[in-house]
C-alpha positions in Angstrom: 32.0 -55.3 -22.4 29.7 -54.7 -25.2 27.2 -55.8 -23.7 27.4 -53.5 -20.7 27.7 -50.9 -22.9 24.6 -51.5 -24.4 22.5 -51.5 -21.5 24.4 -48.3 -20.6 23.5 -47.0 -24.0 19.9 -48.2 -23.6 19.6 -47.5 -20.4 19.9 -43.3 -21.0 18.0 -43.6 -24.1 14.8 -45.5 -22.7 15.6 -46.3 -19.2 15.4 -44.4 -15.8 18.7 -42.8 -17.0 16.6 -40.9 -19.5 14.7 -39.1 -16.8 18.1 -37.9 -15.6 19.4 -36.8 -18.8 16.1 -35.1 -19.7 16.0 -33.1 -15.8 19.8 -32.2 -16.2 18.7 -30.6 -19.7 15.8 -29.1 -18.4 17.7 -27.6 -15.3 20.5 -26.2 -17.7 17.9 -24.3 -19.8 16.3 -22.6 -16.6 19.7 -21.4 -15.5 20.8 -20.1 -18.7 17.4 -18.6 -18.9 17.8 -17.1 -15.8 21.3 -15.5 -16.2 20.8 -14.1 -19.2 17.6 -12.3 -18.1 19.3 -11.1 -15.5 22.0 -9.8 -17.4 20.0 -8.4 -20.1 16.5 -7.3 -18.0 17.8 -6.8 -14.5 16.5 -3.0 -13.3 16.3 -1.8 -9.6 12.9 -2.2 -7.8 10.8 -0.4 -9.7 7.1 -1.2 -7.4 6.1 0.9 -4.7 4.9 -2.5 -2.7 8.3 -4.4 -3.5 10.2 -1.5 -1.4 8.1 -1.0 1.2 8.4 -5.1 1.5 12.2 -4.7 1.5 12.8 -1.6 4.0 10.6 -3.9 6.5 11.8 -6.9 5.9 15.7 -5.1 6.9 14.4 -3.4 9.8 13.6 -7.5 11.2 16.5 -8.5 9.8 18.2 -5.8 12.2 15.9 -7.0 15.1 13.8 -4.0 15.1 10.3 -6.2 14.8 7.5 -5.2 12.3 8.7 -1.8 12.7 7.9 0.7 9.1 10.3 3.2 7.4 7.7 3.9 5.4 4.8 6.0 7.6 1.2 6.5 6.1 -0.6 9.0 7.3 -3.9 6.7 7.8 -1.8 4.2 10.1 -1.1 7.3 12.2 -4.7 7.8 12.4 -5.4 4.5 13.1 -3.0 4.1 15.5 -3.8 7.7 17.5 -7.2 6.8 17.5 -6.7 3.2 19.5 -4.6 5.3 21.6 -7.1 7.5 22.3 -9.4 4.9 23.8 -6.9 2.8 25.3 -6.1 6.4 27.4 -9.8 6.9 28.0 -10.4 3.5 29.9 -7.6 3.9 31.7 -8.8 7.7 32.7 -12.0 6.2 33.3 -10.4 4.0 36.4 -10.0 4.8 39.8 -7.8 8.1 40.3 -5.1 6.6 42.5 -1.4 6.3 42.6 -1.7 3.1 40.6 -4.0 4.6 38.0 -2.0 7.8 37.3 1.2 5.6 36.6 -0.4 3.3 34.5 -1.9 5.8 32.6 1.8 7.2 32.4 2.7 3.7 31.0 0.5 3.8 28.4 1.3 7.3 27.3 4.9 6.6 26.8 3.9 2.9 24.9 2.0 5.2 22.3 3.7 8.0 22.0 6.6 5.5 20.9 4.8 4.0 18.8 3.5 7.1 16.8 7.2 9.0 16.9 9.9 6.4 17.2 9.0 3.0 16.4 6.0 3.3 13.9 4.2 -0.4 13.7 4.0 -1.7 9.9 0.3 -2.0 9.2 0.4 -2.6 5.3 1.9 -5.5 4.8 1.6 -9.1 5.6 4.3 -10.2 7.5 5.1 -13.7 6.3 6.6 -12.7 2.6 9.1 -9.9 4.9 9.8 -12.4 7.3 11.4 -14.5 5.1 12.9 -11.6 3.3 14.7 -11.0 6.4 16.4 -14.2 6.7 17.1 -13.8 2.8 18.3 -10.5 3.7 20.5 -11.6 6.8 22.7 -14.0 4.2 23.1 -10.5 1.7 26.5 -11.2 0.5 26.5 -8.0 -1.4 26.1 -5.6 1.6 24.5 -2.6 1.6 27.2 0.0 0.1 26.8 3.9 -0.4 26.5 5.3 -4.0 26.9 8.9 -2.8 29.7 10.2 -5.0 29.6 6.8 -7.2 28.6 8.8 -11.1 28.8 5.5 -12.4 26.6 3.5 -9.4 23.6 1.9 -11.1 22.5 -0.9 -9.3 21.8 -1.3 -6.2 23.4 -4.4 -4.6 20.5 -5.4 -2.1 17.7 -5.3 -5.3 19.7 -8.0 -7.2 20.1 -10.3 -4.1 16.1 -9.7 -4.0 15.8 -10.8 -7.4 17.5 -13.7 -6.4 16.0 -14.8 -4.0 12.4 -14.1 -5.3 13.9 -16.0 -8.6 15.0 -19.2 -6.4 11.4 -19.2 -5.4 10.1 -19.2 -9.0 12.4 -22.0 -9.9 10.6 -24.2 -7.2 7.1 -22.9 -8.4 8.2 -24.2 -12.1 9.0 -27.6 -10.5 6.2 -28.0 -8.6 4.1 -27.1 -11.8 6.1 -30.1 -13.6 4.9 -32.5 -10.4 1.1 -31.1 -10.4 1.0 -31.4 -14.2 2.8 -35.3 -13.8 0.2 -35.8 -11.2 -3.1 -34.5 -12.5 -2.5 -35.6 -16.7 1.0 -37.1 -17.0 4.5 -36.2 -17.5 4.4 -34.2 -21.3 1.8 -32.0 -19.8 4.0 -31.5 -16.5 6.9 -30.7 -18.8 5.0 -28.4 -21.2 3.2 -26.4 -18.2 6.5 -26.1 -16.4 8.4 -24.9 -19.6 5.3 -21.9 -20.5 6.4 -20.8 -16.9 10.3 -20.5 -17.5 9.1 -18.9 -20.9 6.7 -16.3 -19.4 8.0 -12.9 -19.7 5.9 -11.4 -16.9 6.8 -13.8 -14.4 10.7 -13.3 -14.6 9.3 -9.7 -14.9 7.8 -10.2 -11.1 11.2 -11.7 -9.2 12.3 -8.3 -9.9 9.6 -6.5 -8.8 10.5 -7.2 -4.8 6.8 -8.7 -3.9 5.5 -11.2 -2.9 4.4 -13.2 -6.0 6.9 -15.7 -6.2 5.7 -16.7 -2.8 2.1 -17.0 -3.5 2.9 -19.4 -6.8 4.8 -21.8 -4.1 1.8 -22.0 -2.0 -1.3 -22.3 -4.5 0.6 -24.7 -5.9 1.7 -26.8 -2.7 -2.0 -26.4 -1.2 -3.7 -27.8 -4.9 -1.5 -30.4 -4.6 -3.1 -31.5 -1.8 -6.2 -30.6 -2.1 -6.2 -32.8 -5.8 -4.2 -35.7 -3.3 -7.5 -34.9 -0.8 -10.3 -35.9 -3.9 -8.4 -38.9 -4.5 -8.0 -40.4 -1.8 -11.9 -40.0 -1.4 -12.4 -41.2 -4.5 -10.3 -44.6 -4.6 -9.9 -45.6 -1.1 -12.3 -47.1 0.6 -11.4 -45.5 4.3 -8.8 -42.9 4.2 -9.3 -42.3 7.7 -6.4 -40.0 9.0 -5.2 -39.2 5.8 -7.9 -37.3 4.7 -7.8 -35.3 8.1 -4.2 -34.6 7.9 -4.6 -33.3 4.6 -7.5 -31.0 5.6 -5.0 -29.3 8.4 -2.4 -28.8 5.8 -4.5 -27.6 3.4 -5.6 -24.9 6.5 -2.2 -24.1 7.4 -1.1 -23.1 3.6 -4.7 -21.1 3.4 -3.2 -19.3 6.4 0.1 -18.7 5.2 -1.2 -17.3 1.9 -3.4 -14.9 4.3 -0.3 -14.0 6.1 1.5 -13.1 2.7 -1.3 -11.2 0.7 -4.2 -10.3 2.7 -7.0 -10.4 -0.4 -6.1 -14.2 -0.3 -7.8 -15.2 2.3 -11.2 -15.1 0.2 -9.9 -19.0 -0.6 -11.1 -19.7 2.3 -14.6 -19.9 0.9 -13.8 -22.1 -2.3 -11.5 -24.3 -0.6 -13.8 -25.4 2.2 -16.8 -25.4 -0.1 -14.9 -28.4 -2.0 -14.1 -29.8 0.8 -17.9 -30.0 1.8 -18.7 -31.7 -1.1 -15.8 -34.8 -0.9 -17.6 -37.8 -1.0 -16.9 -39.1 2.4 -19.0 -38.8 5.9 -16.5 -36.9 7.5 -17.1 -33.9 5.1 -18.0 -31.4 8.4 -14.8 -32.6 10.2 -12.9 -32.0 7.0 -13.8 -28.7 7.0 -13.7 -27.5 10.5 -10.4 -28.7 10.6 -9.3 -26.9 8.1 -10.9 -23.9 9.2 -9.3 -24.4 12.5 -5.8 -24.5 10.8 -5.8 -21.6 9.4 -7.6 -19.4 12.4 -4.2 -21.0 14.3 -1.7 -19.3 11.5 -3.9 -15.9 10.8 -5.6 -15.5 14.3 -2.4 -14.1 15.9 -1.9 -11.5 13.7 -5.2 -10.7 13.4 -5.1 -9.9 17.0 -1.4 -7.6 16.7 -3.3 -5.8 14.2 -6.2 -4.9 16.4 -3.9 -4.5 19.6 -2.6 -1.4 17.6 -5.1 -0.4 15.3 -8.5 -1.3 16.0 -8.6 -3.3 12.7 -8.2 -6.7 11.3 -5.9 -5.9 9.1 -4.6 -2.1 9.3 -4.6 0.4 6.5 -4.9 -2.8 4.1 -8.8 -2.8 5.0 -9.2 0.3 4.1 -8.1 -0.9 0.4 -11.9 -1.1 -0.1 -12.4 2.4 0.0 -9.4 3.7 -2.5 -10.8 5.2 -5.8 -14.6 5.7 -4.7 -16.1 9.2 -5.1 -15.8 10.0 -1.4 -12.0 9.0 -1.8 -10.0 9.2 -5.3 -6.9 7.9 -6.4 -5.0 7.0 -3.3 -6.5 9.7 -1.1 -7.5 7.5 1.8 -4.1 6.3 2.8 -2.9 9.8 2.6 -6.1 11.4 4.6 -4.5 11.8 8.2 -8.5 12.5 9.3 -10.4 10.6 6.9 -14.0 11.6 6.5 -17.0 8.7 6.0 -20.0 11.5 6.6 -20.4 11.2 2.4 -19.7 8.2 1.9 -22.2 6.0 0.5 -22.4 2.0 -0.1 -23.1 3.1 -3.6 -19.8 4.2 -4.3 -18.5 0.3 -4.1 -20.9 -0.9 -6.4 -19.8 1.7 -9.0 -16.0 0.6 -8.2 -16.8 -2.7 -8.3 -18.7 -2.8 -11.8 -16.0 -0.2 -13.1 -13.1 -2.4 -12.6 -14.6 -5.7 -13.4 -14.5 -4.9 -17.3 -10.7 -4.7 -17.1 -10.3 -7.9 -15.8 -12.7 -9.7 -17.9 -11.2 -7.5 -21.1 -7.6 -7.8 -20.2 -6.4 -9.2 -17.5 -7.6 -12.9 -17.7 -7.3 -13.3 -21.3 -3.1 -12.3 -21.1 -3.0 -14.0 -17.4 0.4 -15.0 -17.4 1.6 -13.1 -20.9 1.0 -17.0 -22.6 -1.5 -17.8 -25.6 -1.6 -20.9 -23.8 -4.0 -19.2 -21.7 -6.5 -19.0 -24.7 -5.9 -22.9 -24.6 -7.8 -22.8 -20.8 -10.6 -20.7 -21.5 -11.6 -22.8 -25.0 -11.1 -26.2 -22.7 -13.9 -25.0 -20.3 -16.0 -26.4 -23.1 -14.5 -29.4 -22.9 -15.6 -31.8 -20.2 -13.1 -34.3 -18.4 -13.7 -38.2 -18.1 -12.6 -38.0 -14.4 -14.3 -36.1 -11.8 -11.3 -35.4 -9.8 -10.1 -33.3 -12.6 -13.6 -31.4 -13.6 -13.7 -30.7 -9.4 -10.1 -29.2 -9.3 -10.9 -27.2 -12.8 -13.9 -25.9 -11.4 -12.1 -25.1 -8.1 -9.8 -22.9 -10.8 -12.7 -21.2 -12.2 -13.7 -20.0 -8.9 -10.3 -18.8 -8.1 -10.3 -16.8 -11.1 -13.6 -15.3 -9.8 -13.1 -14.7 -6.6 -9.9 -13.1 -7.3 -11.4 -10.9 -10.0 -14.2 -9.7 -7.3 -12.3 -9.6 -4.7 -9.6 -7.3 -6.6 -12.3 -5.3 -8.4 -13.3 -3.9 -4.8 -9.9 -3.7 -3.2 -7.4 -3.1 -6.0 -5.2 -0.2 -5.2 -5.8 3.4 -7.2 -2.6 3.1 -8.3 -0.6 0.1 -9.8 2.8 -1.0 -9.4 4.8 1.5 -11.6 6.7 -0.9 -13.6 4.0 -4.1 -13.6 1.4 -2.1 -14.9 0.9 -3.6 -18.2 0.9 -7.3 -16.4 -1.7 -9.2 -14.3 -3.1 -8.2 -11.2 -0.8 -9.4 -8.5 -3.4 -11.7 -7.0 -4.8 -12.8 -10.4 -1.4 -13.7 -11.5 -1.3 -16.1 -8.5 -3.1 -19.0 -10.0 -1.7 -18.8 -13.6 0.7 -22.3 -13.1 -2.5 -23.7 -12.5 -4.1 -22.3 -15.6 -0.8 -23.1 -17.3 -1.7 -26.3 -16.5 -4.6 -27.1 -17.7 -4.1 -25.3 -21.0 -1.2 -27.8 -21.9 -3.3 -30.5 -21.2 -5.7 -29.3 -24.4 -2.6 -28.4 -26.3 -0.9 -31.8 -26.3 -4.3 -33.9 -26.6 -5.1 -31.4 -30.0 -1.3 -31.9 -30.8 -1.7 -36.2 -30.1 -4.6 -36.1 -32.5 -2.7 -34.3 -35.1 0.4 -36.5 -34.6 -2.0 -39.7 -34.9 -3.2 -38.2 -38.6 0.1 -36.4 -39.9 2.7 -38.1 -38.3 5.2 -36.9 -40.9 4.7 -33.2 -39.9 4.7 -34.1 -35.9 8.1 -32.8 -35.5 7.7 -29.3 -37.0 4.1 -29.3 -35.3 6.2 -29.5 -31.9 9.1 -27.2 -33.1 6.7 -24.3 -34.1 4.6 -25.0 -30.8 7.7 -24.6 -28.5 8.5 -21.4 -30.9 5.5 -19.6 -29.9 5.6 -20.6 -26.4 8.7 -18.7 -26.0 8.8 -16.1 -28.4 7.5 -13.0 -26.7 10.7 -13.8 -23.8 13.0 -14.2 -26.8 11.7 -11.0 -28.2 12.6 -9.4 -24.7 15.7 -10.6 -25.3 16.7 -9.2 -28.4 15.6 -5.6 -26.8 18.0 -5.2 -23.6 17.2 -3.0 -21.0 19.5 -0.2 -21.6 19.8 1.0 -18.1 19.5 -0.7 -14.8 17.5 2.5 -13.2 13.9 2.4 -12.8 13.8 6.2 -13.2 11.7 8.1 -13.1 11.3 8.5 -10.4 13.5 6.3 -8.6 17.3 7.0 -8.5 18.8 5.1 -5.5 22.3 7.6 -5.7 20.5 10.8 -5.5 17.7 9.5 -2.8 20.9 8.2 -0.9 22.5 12.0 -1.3 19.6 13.6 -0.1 19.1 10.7 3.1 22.0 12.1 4.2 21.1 15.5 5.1 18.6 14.0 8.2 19.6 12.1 11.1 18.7 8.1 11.4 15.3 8.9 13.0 14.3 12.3 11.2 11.0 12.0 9.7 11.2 13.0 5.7 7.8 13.5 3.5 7.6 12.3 0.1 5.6 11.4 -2.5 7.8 8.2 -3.1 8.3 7.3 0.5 9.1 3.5 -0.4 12.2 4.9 -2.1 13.0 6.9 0.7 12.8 4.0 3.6 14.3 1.3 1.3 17.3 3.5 -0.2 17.6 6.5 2.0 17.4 4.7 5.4 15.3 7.3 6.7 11.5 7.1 8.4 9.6 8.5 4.8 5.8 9.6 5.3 3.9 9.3 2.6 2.5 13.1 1.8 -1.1 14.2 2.6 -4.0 15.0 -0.1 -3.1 18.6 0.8 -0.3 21.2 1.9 -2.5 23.3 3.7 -6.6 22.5 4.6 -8.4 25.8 3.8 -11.0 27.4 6.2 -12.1 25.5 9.3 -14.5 23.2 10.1 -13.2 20.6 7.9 -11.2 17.8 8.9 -7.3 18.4 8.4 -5.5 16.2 6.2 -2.5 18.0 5.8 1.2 19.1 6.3 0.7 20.8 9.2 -1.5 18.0 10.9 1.5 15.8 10.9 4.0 18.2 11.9 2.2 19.8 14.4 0.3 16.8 15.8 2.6 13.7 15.7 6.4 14.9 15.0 8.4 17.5 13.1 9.4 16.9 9.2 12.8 18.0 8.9 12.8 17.0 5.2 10.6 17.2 2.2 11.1 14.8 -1.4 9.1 15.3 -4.0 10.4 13.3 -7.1 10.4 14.4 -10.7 7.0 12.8 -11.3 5.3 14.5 -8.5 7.4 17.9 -10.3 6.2 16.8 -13.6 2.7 15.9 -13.0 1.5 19.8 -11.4 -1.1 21.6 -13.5 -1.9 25.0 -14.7 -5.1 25.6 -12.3 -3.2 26.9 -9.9 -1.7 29.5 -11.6 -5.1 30.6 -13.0 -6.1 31.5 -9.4 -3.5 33.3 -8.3 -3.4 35.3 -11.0 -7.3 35.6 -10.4 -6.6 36.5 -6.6 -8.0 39.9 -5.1 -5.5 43.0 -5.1 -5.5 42.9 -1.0 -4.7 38.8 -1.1 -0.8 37.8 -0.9 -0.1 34.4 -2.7 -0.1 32.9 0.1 -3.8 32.5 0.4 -3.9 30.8 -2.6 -1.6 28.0 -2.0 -4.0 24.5 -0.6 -2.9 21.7 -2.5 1.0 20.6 -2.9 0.7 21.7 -7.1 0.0 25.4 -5.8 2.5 25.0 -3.6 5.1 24.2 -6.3 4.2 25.6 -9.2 3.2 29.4 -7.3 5.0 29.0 -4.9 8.6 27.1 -5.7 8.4 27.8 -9.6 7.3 31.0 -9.6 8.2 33.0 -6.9 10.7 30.9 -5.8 9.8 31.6 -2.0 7.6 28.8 0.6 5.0 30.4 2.8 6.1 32.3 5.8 5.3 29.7 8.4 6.5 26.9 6.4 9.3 25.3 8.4 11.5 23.5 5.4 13.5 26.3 3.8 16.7 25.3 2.1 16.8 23.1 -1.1 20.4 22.6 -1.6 20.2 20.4 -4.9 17.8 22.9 -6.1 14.6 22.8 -7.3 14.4 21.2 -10.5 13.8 17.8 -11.7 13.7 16.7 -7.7 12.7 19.4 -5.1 14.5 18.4 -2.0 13.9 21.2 1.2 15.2 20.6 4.5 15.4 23.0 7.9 17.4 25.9 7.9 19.6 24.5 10.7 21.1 21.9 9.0 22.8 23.5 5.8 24.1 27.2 5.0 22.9 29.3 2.0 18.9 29.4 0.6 18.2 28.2 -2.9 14.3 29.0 -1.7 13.3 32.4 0.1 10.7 33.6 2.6 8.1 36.7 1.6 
């Protein structure tokens, strides 16, 4: 009996049992990690991206296909102009019976597709797809708060969270395998515990994006891509296993196109590794690959097209946000957007604009670890085996190509509440720089152990101290309110939704909020209220309303009410003795601070007349059929 015992004993203590002992610890730590962020952290969605993902991902999840709640104004340009041609071929035919009804066909396809059944032309679908399912098994349902003074939270954002969070959880374990596999087990460990420690990571499973997802997948496809140098290393024919790993490696480059658009510039890195294996099958490698991932992205590709006349919809057109032709996030919102001044120049300037911030902030805090610092100082440092210095230099060109390819296409305007973390495409490969950063910590910490090995305990106390401080330090400050406001307050978006029928279109500066709370078909506003003189291509209120369908509702939130200047005011007060006020009002802040603050009146032939919560901190107008009473009047 004792002697069972003993093995028992020695069994957990050196044994295989140890590894189970160890896992179960590490496991416990993750999930009280996890609950108590959640219960001390947990706000509503608080990115524009993360709702515009969700309101799609429930209109599949109610069998509605890749249909958007949430309408920009360049999709409807985009799609109107396919229209347009796909109407002029079939003019062009032969004017017969046959003709005339096709054309009638095709009418009616567009015209539903531009009034009642919008096509999403943001987003990559894969990351909503699965949202969907996630979505589908909501146990929390999707109550009203409308009369609720006490409603917070919103039900479906936690069950977001979740989900998003059971996808970081396999991201941290997959770190621990890659780590095990590439160094050994203490650097597996170590990498996978900076992850469960990293503030802005938790910070993005709340967020509602797709980042989460793009951890699993970088980390799945350099697991086999590290599997692919190996076996061309060591084996002597690896034959189909080399090929089947080239296909997977495709498929999981196509899936991360599917789920963020930017990420298919790892097409370029990956194959050019794979063109450099030492094997004579290098060119097969590589076309397989290449084939792979045309057979995941090709498809949609081709949707995109079919209704756009673009690869990739309005997300193309990323390149063009925050030039001098187009500012801020004016291209998205330009119904009519005008290329006659634009210049190639302008991307060159954008480009060497943005790269400082990257290179100054963004790599150096990638992940919100010191361990990071850890990577970059290792670069110095050259590895014994090629495999590794390959799949480290694979990393650095990652990092590049995702700071280039970012600098160019990063949006105007950053996710509200993940503004002081990394880019969302950046923060993609930071397990892998994780990674490789614990690998110089523990061989710096080994040689230290090896000289003073009385002080080797406190050396790894104070290490796994500062790992996880700055989350511990999160910790101690609770979020005091689950709101992400301003601007977003689900209750009063919800109170306001309910003024316009299901398929009423609303325009808003926060039309996420809108489609994913609301329920309601939200366009996002124009540049401008009204376009001034003619000539000029019209990229306002009226263009929509007049053109595509009626607004029966406008939102602006308290940061679009906060945010109006004084220049306005200057020229009305500067007007002409024979001008009305009228003439003055262009942009949306004349419209509101002239014409809602001051004279509390909209122009005459301005078709949204009632504000029924008022007009202050939100300014919510609707038609005059719906309610009774005017909080705004007419001149």
């Amino acid at each position: 009996m004792a002697i069972r015992l003993q093995g028992w004993i020695h069994k957990f203590e050196e044994g295989a049992g140890s590894r189970v002992v160890l896992t179960l610890l590490a496991v416990m730590v993750v999930l009280f990690a996890a609950v108590f962020f959640n219960f001390t952290q947990f706000r509503n969605l608080d990115s524009a991206e993360g709702m515009d993902q969700a309101q799609l991902a429930r209109n599949l999840s109610r069998g509605r296909g890749f249909e958007t709640s949430l309408i920009r104004p360049l999709g409807l340009n985009l799609v109107f102009r396919k229209a347009t041609n796909v109407l002029e071929r079939v003019e062009d035919s032969e004017p017969d019976a046959a003709s005339a009804a096709a054309r009638k066909e095709e009418e009616d396809y567009w015209l539903a597709l531009l009034q009642d059944h919008p096509p999403d032309l943001a987003n990559a679908p894969l990351y909503p797809l699965l949202l969907a399912g996630a979505l589908k098994l909501n146990p929390l349902g999707e109550p009203s708060l409308i009369g609720d003074d006490q409603a917070e939270a919103y039900p479906p954002d936690r069950w977001i969270a979740l989900f998003n969070q059971f996808l970081f959880l396999v991201a941290v374990w997959m770190t621990f395998r890659l780590g095990r596999s590439w160094f050994d087990a203490p650097v597996g460990w170590l990498a996978a515990g900076v992850m469960v420690v990293s503030e802005p990571l938790w910070r993005w499973t709340l967020s509602g994006q797709s980042i989460m997802l793009q951890l699993v997948l970088v980390l799945g496809m350099l697991q086999v891509l590290g599997g692919m140098e190996r076996s061309a290393r060591d084996e002597e024919d690896p034959g189909k296993g080399l090929m089947r790993g080239a296909i997977l490696a495709g498929v999981l480059l196509g899936f991360l196109g599917l789920t963020r658009y930017s990420l298919l510039f790892l097409v370029a890195p990956v194959t050019a590794l794979m063109g450099t294996l030492p094997t004579p099958r290098r060119a097969r490698l590589v076309g397989a690959c290449l084939l792979a991932c045309l057979v995941f992205v090709g498809p949609w590709i081709l949707r995109n097209y079919h209704l756009s006349g673009t690869p990739f919809g309005t997300a193309g057109y990323a390149l063009f946000e925050d030039t001098a032709s187009f500012p801020g996030d004016t291209m998205e919102r330009s119904v009519n957007p005008d290329f006659r001044e634009f210049s190639p120049a302008e991307l060159k300037t954008k480009l060497f604009r943005n790269l400082p911030r990257f290179f100054q902030w963004e790599l150096p805090r990638l992940g919100g670890s010191w361990i990071t610092a850890f990577f970059l100082a290792g670069l110095m440092v050259p590895f014994r085996s090629p495999r590794l210095s390959r799949m480290r230099n694979l990393l650095v060109l990652f990092l590049v190509g995702a700071v280039l390819v970012q600098s160019l296409a990063a949006p105007a305007i950053f996710s509200e509440g993940m503004a002081e973390y990394a880019d969302p495409v950046l923060v993609t490969f930071a397990p892998l720089v994780f990674v490789f950063g614990a690998s110089l910590v523990l061989t710096l910490y080994r040689q230290l152990a090896s000289r003073a090995p009385r002080i080797r305990f406190e050396v790894l106390g104070s290490l796994c101290l500062l790992i996880a401080l700055p989350l511990l330090l999160h910790f101690l400050h609770p979020v005091r309110s689950q709101l992400a406001f301003p601007p977003y307050y689900p209750r009063w978006i919800q109170e306001k939704a309910a003024f316009l029928e299901d398929n009423d279109w609303c325009m808003s500066d926060i039309p996420g909020a809108m489609a994913w709370y609301g329920d309601r078909p939200s366009v996002l506003w124009p540049d401008l209220y009204k376009s001034p003189g003619t000539g000029r291509y019209p990229n306002d209120f009226y263009e929509i309303h007049q053109r595509f369908k009626a607004i029966r509702g406008l939102y602006l939130s308290s940061a679009a009410m906060n945010e109006v200047k004084t220049e306005p005011l200057f020229e009305w007060i500067a007007r002409t003795e024979e001008s009305t006020w009228e003439e003055t009002v262009f942009d949306w802040e004349a419209f509101i601070l002239v014409g809602i603050l001051l004279k509390n009146e909209v122009p005459q032939d301005f078709p949204l007349k009632n504000a029924p919560f008022g007009i202050y901190p939100e300014l919510f107008l609707v038609d005059s059929e719906r309610i009774e009473g005017k909080s705004i009047q007419t001149p």
